[in-house]
DSSP file (Angstrom, degrees, kcal/mol; ACC not computed):
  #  RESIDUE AA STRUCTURE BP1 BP2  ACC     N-H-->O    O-->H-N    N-H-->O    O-->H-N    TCO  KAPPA ALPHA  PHI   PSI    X-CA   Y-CA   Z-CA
    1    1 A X              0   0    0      0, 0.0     2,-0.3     0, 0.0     0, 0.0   0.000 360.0 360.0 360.0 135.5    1.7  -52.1   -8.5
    2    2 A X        -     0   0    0      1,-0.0     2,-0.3     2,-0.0     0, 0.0  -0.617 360.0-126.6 -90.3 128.5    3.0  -53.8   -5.4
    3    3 A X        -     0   0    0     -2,-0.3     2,-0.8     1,-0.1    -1,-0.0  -0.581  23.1-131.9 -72.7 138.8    3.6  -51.5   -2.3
    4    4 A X        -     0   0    0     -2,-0.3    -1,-0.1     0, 0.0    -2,-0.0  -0.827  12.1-131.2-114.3 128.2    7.1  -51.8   -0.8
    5    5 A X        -     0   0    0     -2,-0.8     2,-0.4     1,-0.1     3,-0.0   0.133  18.4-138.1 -15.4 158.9    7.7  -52.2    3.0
    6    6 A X        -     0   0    0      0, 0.0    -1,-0.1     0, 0.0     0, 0.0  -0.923  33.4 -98.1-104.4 151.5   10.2  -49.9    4.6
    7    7 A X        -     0   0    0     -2,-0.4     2,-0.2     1,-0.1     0, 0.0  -0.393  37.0-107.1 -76.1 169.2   12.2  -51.4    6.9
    8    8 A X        -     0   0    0     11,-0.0     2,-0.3    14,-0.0    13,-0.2  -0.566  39.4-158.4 -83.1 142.3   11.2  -51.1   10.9
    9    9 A X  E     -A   20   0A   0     11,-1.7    11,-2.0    -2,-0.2    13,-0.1  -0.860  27.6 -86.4-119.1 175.3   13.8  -48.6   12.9
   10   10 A X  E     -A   19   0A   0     -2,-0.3     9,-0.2     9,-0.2    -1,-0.2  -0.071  57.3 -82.9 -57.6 152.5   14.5  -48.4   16.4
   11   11 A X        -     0   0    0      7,-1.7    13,-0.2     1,-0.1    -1,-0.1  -0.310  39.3-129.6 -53.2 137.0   12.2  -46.2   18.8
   12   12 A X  S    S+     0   0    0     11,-0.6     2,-0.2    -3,-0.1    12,-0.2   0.230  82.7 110.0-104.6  27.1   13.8  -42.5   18.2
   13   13 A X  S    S-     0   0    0      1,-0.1     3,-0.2    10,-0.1    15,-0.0  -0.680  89.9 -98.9 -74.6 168.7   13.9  -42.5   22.4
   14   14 A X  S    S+     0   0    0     -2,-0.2     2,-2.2     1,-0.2    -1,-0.1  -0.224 106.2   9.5 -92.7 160.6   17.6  -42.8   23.3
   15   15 A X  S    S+     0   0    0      2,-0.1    -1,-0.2    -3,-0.1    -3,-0.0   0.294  94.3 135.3  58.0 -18.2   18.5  -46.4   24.2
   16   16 A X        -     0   0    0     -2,-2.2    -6,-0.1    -3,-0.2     3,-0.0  -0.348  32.1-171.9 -28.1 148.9   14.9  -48.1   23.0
   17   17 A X        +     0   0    0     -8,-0.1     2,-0.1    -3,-0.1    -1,-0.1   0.056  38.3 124.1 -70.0 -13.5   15.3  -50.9   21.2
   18   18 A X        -     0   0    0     -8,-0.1    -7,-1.7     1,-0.1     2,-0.2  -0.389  61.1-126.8 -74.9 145.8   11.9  -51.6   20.1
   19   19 A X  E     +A   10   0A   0     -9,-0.2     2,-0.3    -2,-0.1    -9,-0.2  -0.585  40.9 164.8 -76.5 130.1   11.4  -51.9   16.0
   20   20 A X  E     -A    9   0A   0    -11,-2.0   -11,-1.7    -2,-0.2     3,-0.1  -0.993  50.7-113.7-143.2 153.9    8.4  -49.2   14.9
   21   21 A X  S    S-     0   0    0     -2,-0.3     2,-0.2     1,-0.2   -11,-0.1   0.859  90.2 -34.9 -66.5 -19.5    7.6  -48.0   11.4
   22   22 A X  S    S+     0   0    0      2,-0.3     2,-0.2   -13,-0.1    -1,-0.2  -0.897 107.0  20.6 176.6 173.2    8.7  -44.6   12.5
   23   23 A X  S    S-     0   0    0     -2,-0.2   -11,-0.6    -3,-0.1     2,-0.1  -0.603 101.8 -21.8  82.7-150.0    8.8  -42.1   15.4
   24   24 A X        -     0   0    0     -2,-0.2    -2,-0.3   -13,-0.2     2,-0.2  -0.335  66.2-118.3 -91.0 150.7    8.3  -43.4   19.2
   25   25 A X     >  -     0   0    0     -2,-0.1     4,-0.6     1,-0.1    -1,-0.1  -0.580  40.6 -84.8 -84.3 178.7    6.6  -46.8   20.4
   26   26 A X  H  > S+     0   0    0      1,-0.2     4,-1.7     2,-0.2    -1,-0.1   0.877 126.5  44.8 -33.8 -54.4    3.8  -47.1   22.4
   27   27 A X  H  4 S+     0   0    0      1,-0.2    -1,-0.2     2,-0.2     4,-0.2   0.765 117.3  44.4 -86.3 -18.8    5.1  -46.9   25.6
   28   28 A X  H >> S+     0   0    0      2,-0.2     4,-1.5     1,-0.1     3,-1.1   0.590 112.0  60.3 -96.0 -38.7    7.6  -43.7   24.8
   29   29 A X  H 3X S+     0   0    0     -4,-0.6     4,-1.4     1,-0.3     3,-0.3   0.930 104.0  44.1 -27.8 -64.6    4.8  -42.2   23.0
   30   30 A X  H 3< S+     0   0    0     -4,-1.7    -1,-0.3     1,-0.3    -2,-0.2   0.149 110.9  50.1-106.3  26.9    2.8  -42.1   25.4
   31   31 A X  H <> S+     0   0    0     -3,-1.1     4,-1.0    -4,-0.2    -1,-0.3   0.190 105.1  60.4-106.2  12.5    5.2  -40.9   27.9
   32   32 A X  H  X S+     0   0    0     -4,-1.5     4,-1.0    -3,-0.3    -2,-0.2   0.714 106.9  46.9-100.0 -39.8    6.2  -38.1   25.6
   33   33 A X  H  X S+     0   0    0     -4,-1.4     4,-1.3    -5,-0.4    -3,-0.2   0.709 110.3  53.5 -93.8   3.8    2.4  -36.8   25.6
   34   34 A X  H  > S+     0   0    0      1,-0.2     4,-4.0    -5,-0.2     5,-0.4   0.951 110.3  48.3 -76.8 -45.5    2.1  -37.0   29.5
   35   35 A X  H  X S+     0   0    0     -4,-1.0     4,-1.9     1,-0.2    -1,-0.2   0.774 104.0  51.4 -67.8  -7.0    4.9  -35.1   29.7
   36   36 A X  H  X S+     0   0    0     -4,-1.0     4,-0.7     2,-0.2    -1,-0.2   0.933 115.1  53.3 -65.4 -44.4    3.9  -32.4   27.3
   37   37 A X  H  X S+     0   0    0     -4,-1.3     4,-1.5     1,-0.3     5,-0.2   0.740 110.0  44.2 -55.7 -41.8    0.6  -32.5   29.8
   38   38 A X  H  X S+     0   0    0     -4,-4.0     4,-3.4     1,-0.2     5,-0.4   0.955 108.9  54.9 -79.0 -39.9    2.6  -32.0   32.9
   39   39 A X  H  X S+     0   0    0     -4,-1.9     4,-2.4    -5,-0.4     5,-0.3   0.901 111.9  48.6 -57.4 -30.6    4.7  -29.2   31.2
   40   40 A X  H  X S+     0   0    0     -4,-0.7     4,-4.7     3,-0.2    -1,-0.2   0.990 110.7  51.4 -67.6 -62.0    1.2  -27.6   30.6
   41   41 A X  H  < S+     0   0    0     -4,-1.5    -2,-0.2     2,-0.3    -1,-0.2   0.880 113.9  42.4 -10.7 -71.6    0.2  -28.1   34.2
   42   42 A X  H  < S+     0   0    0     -4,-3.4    -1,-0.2    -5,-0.2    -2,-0.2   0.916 131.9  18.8 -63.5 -49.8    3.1  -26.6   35.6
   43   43 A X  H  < S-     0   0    0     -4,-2.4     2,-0.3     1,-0.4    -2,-0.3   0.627 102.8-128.2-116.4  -5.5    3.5  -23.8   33.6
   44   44 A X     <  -     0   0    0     -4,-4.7    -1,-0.4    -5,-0.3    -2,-0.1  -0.748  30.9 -78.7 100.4-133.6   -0.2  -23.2   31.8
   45   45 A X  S >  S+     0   0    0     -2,-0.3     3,-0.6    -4,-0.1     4,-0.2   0.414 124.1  47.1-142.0 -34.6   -1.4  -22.8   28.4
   46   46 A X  T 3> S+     0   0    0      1,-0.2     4,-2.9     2,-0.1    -2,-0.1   0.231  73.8 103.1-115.1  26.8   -0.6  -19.2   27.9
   47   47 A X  H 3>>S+     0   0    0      2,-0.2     4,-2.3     3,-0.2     5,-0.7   0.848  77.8  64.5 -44.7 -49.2    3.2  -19.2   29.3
   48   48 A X  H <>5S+     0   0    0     -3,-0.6     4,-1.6     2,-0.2     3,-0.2   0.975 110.0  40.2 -72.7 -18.5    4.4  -19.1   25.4
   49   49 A X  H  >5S+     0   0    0      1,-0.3     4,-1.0    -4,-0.2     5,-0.3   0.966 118.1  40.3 -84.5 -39.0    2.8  -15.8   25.2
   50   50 A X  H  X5S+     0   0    0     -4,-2.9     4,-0.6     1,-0.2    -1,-0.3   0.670 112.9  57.9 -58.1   0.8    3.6  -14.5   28.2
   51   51 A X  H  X5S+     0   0    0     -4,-2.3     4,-2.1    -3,-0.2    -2,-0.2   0.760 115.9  35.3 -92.5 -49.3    7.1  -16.1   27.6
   52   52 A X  H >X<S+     0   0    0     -4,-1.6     4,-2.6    -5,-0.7     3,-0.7   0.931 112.9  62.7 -67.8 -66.6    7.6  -13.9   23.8
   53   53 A X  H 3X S+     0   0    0     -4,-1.0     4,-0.6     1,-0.2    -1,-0.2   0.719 111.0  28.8 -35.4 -42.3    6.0  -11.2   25.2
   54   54 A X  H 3X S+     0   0    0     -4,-0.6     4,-0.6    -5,-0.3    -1,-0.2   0.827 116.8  58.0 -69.1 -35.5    8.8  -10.5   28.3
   55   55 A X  H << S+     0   0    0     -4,-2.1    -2,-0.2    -3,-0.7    13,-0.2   0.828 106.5  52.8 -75.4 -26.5   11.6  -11.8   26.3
   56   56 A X  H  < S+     0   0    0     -4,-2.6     3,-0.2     1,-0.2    -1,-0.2   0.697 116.2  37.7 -91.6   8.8   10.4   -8.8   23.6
   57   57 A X  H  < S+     0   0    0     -4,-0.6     2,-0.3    -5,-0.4    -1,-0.2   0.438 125.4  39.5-107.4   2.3   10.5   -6.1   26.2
   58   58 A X  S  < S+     0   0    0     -4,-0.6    -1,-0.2     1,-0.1    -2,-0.1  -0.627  74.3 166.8-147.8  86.5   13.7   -7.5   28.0
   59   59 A X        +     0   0    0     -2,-0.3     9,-2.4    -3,-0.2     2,-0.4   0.328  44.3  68.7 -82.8  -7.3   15.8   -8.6   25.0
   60   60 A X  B    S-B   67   0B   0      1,-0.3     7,-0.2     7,-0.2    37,-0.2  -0.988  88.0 -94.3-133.7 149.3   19.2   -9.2   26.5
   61   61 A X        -     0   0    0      5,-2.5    -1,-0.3    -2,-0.4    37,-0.3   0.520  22.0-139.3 -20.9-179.6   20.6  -11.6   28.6
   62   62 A X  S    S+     0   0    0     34,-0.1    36,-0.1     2,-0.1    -1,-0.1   0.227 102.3  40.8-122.2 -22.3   20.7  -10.5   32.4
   63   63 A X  S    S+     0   0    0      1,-0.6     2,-0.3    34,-0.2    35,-0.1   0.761 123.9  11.9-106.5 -25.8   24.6  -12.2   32.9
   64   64 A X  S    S-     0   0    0      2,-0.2    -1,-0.6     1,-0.0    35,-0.3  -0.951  86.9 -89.4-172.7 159.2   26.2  -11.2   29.5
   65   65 A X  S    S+     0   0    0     -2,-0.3    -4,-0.1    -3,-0.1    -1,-0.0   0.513  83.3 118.4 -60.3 -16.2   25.9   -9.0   26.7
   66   66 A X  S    S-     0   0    0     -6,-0.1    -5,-2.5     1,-0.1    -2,-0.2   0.061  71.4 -90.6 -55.8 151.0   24.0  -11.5   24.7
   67   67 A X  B     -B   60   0B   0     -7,-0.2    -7,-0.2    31,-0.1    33,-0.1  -0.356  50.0-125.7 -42.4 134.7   20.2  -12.2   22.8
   68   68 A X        +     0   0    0     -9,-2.4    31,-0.2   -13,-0.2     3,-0.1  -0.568  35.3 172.0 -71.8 179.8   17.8  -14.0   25.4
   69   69 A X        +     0   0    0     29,-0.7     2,-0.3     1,-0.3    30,-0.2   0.071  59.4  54.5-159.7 -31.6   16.4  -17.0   24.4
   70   70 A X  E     -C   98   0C   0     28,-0.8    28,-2.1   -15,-0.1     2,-0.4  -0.884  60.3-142.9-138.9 153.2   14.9  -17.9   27.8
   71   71 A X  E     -C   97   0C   0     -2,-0.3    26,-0.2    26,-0.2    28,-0.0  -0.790  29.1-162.8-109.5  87.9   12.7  -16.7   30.3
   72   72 A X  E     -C   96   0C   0     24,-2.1    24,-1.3    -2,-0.4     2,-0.5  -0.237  13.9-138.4 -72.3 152.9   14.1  -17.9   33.6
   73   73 A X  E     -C   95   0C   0     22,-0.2     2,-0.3     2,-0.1    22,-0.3  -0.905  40.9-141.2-106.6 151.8   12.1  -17.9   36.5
   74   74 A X        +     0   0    0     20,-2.2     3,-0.1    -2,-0.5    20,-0.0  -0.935  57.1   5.5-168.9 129.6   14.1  -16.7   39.3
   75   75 A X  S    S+     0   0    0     -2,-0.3     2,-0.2    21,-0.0    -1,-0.1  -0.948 134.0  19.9-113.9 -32.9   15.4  -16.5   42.5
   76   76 A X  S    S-     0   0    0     18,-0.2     2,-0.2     1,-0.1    18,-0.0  -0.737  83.5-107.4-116.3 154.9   12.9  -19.7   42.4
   77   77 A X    >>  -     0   0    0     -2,-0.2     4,-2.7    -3,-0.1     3,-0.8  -0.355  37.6-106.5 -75.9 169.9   11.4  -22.0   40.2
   78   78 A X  T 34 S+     0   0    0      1,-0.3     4,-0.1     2,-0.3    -1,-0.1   0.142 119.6  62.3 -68.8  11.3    7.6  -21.9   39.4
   79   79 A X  T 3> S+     0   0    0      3,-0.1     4,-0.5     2,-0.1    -1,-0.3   0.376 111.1  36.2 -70.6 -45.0    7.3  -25.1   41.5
   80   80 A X  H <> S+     0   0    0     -3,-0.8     4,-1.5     2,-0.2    -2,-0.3   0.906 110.8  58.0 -93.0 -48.5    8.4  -23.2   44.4
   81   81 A X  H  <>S+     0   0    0     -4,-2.7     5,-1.8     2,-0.2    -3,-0.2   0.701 110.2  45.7 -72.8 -32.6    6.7  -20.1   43.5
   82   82 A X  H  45S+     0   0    0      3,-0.2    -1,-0.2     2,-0.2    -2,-0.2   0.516 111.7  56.8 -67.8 -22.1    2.9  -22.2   43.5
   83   83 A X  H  <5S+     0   0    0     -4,-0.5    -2,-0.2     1,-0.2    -3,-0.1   0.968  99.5  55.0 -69.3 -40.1    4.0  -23.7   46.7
   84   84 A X  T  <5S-     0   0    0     -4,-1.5    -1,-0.2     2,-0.1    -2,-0.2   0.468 118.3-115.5 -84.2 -25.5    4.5  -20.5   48.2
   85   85 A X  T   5 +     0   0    0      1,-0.3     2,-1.1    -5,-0.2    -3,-0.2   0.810  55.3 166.3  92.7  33.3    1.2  -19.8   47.3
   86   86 A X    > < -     0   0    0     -5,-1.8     3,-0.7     1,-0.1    -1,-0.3  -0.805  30.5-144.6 -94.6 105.9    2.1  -16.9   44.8
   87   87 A X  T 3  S+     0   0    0     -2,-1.1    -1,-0.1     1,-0.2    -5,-0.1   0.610  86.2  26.0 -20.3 -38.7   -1.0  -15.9   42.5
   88   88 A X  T >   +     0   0    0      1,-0.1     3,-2.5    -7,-0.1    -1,-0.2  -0.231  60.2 173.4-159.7  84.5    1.0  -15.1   39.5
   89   89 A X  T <  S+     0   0    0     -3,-0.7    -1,-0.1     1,-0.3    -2,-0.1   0.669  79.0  59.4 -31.2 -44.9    4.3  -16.7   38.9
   90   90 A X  T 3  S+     0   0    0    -47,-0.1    -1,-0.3   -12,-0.0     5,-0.1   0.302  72.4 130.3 -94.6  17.0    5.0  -15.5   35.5
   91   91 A X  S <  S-     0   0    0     -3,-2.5     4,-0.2     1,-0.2    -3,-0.0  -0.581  79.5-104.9 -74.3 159.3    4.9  -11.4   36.6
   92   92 A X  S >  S+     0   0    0      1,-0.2     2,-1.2     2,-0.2     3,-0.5   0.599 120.3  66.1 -57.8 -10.9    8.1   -9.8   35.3
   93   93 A X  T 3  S+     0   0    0      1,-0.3    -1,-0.2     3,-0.0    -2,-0.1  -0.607 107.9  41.0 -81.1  77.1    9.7   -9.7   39.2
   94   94 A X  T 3  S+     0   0    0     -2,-1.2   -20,-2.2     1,-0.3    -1,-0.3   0.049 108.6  88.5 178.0 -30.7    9.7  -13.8   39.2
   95   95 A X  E <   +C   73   0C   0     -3,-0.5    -1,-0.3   -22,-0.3     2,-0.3  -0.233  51.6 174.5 169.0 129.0   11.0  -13.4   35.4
   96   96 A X  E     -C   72   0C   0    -24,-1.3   -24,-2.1    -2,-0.1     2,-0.4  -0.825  26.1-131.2-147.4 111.6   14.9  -13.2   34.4
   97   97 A X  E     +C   71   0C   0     -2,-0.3     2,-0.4   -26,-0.2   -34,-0.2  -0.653  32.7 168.7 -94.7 153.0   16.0  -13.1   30.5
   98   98 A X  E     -C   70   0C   0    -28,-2.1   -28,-0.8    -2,-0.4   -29,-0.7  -0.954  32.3-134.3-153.3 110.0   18.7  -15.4   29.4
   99   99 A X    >>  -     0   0    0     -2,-0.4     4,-1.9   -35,-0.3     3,-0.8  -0.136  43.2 -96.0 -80.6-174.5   20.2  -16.5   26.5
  100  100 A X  H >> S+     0   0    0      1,-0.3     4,-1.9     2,-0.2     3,-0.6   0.941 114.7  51.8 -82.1 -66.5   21.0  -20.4   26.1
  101  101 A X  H 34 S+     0   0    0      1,-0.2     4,-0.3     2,-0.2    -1,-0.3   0.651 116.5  39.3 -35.7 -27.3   24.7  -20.7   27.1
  102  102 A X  H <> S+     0   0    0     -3,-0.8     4,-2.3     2,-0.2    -2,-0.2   0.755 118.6  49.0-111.2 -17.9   24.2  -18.8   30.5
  103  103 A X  H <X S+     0   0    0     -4,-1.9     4,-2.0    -3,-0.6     5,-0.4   0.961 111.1  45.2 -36.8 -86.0   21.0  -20.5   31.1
  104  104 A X  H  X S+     0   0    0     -4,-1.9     4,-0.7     2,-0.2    -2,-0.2   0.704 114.0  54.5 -40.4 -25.1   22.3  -24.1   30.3
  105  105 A X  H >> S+     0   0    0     -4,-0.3     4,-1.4    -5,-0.3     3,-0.9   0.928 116.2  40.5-102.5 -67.6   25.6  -22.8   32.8
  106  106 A X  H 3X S+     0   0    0     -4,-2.3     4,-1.4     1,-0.3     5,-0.2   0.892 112.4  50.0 -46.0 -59.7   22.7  -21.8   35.7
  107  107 A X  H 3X S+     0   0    0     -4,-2.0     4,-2.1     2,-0.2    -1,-0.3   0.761 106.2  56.1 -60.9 -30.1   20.5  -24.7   35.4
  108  108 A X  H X< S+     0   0    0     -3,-0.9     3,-0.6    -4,-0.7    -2,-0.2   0.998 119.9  39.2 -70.3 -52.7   23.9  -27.6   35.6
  109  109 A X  H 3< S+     0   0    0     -4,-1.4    -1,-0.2     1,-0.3    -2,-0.2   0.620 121.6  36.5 -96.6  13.7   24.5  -25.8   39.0
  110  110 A X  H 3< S+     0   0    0     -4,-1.4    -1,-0.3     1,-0.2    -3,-0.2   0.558 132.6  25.3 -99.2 -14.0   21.3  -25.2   40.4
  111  111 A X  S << S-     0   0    0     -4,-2.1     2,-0.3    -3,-0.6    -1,-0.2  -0.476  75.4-170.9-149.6  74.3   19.6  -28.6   39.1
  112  112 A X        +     0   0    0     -3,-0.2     2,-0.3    -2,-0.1    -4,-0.1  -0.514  28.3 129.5 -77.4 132.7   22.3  -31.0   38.7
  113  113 A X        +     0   0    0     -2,-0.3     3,-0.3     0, 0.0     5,-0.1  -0.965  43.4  20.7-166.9 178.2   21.0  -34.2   36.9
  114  114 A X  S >> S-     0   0    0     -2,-0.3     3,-2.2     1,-0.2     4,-0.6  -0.036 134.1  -2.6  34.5-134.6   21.4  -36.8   34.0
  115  115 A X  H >> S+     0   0    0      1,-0.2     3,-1.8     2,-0.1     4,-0.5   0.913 138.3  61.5 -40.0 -61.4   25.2  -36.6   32.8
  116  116 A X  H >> S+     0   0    0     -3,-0.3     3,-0.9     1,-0.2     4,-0.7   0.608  86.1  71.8 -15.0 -38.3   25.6  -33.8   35.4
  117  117 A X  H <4 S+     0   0    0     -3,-2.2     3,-0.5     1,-0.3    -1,-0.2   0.819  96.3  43.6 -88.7 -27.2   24.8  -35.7   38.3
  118  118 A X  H << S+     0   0    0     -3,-1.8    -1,-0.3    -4,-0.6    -2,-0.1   0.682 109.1  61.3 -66.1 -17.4   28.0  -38.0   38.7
  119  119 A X  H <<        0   0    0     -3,-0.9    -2,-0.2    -4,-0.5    -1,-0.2   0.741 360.0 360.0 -88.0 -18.7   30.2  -35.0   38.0
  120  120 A X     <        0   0    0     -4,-0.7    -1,-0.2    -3,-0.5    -2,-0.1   0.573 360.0 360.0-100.9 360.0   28.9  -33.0   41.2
């Protein structure tokens, strides 16, 4: 019995054109695991537990009545907060919970970029 082919699709990065049997190409591939690498970097290895762990003792938003979702760091990011030469970024004062609508509404006007960035 004869196998059949599937056809090639586009690279599933935005705007790619290259033909692949599925997934990423090469070259998004393997900017997809650097970044995973930098995200580790930045924020460590045990960030997702300290990340559940805060969000399940401080369960609603900070802005509005709402679930959190997110653990912002705040007044600064965790970039700023290792420049500063602070030992442990993720303690709950550095720490803000936030669900996804008021999150996504902080981050456009604190880090305006991609569509954002023509609009500001």
């Amino acid at each position: 019995m004869a196998t059949t082919r599937r056809p090639l699709r586009p690279c599933t990065s935005p705007g790619c054109p290259t033909r692949v049997q599925g997934g990423r190409c090469e070259r998004h591939a393997g900017l997809a695991q650097k970044q995973r690498q930098t995200w580790t970097e930045v924020y460590g290895s045990e960030w997702p537990n300290i990340r559940l762990d805060f969000l399940t003792r401080n369960p609603r938003c900070t802005l509005c009545p709402r679930m959190a979702r997110v653990a912002d760091h705040y007044p600064v990011g965790i970039r700023e907060l290792r420049r500063r030469g602070i030992t442990n970024p993720h303690h709950d004062r550095y720490l803000r919970p936030l669900c996804w609508p008021c999150h996504s509404r902080v981050t456009t006007r604190h880090q305006p970029g991609g569509w954002n960035a023509s609009r500001q």
